[in-house]
Phi, psi and omega in degrees: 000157198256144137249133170305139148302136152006299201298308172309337172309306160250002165276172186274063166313152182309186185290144177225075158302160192244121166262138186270125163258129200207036169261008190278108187313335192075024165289343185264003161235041155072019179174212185239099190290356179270358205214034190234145192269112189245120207041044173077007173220150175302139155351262194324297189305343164291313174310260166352302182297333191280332188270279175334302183274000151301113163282328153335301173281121173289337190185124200245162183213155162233103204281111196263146179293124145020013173178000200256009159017247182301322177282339169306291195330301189263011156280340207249332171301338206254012149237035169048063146273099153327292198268020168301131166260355181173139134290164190212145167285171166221159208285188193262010132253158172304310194303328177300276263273311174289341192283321188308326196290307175296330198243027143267321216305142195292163186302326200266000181278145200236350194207122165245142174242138174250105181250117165316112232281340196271350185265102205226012195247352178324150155229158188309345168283306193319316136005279170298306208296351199267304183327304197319298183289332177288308162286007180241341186231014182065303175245188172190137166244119185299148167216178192211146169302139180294077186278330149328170153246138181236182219240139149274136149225191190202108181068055188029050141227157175254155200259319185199151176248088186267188210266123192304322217283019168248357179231149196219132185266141175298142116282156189236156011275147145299090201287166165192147163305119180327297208294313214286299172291345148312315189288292178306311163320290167332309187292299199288010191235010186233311174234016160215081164315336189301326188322145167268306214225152192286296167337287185284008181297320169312277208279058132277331164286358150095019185292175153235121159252166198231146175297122144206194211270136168267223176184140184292321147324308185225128184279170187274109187293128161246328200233161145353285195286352118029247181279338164293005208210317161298319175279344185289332191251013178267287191310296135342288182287324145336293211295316192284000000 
C-alpha cells in the first residue's frame, strides 16, 4: 500500500475533485443516517468537512436522493462548505447515482474521489493517500487488512477458507483518473447497474487498482450501532 508524503499536504496535485454519494434510503438504519447527528452536526455535513479541509480537493459535488437538492445545498451553506460545485440528483443504483455525480464534476478535474456520504470519520491522509496512489497508478482503494477469518459457503454449508493475509476489506473514497471513471460508470451504468463499488465498475473494463492506506476509523454508519461507535471515536479524537 502507497502512502502520500507529508509533503503533499502542499504540494500540487493534478486538479482533484470529490464526488458525495448520499442517495442511500437508510433502511437498516431506521431513518434518514445522514442527517442524523453525530457531535452535534449531521452525518453528511462532518463529511462534506473532511473533503473542505483537503487542500488537494478543489470541488466537492454531491450526488443526492431525488428531491432532497436543495436541502444538501442549503446544509453545506450553513456549515461554510466553499467548495460545493453542484448537487446532482442520483440515480436509482450506486453505479448511476456516481456516474450523476462524476459527470457534474468540474471540466478540468483530472484525478475524481468517490465517497461515501455515510463515511463521515475520513481523514485527510486517508485522502491524500488514495489521491496519490491514483495519480500515479490510475485508480485506488483504500482498505484495512481482514482480521477475521471468513468463510465461503453455499446453502449454509462452507465451501472454502480463503487466507486472510489475501483479504482486504473496501473502503471509500475510492480515487480515480477522470477518463477512467467516466468511462467505467457509463459501461456499468448501461450494462451491469447491479455494481455496488466504484473500483469494480474499473475492473469490469479491464482497469487495475492499487491499495492504498484506509483505516479501521473510518467507518461506514450503517446501523444505530454505528453511529455509537463513530461518536465513541470522534470524541476520542477531541481529546486529543
Amino acid at each position: 500500500m502507497e502512502r502520500a508524503s507529508e509533503k503533499l499536504k502542499t504540494a500540487r496535485l493534478p486538479y482533484a475533485a470529490a464526488v458525495i454519494v448520499a442517495g442511500g434510503s437508510g433502511s437498516r438504519f431506521g431513518g434518514d443516517k445522514l442527517m442524523a447527528s453525530l457531535g452535534g452536526m449531521p452525518v453528511l455535513a462532518r463529511t462534506l468537512l473532511a473533503f473542505e479541509r483537503t487542500e488537494a480537493v478543489r470541488a466537492i459535488v454531491v450526488a443526492a436522493r431525488p428531491g432532497t437538492e436543495q436541502d444538501v445545498a442549503a446544509l453545506a451553506r450553513q456549515y461554510g462548505i466553499t467548495k460545493l460545485a453542484g448537487v446532482a440528483a442520483g440515480g436509482d443504483t450506486r453505479a448511476r447515482s456516481s456516474l450523476a455525480g462524476v459527470m457534474a464534476v468540474p471540466a478540468q478535474a483530472e484525478l475524481i474521489a468517490i465517497h461515501d456520504g455515510a463515511r463521515p470519520l475520513v481523514t485527510e491522509q486517508v485522502i491524500l493517500d488514495g489521491l496519490w496512489t491514483a495519480y500515479r497508478h490510475t485508480a485506488a482503494l483504500p482498505a484495512v487488512p481482514v482480521r477475521d477469518t471468513i468463510k465461503l459457503a453455499a446453502d449454509g454449508v462452507v465451501t472454502d477458507t480463503p487466507a486472510r493475509a489475501s483479504l482486504f476489506a473496501a473502503q471509500t473514497p475510492q480515487c480515480f483518473q477522470a477518463d477512467l471513471i467516466r468511462a467505467a460508470l457509463l459501461d456499468a451504468a448501461k450494462n451491469a447497474p447491479e455494481v455496488t463499488d466504484d473500483c469494480l465498475a474499473v475492473e469490469r473494463i479491464g482497469g487495475r487498482i492499487t491499495l492504498s492506506r484506509g483505516s479501521e476509523e473510518n467507518i461506514k454508519i450503517t446501523t444505530p450501532l454505528d453511529l455509537r461507535l463513530a461518536e465513541i471515536i470522534l470524541s476520542e479524537r477531541e481529546r486529543t
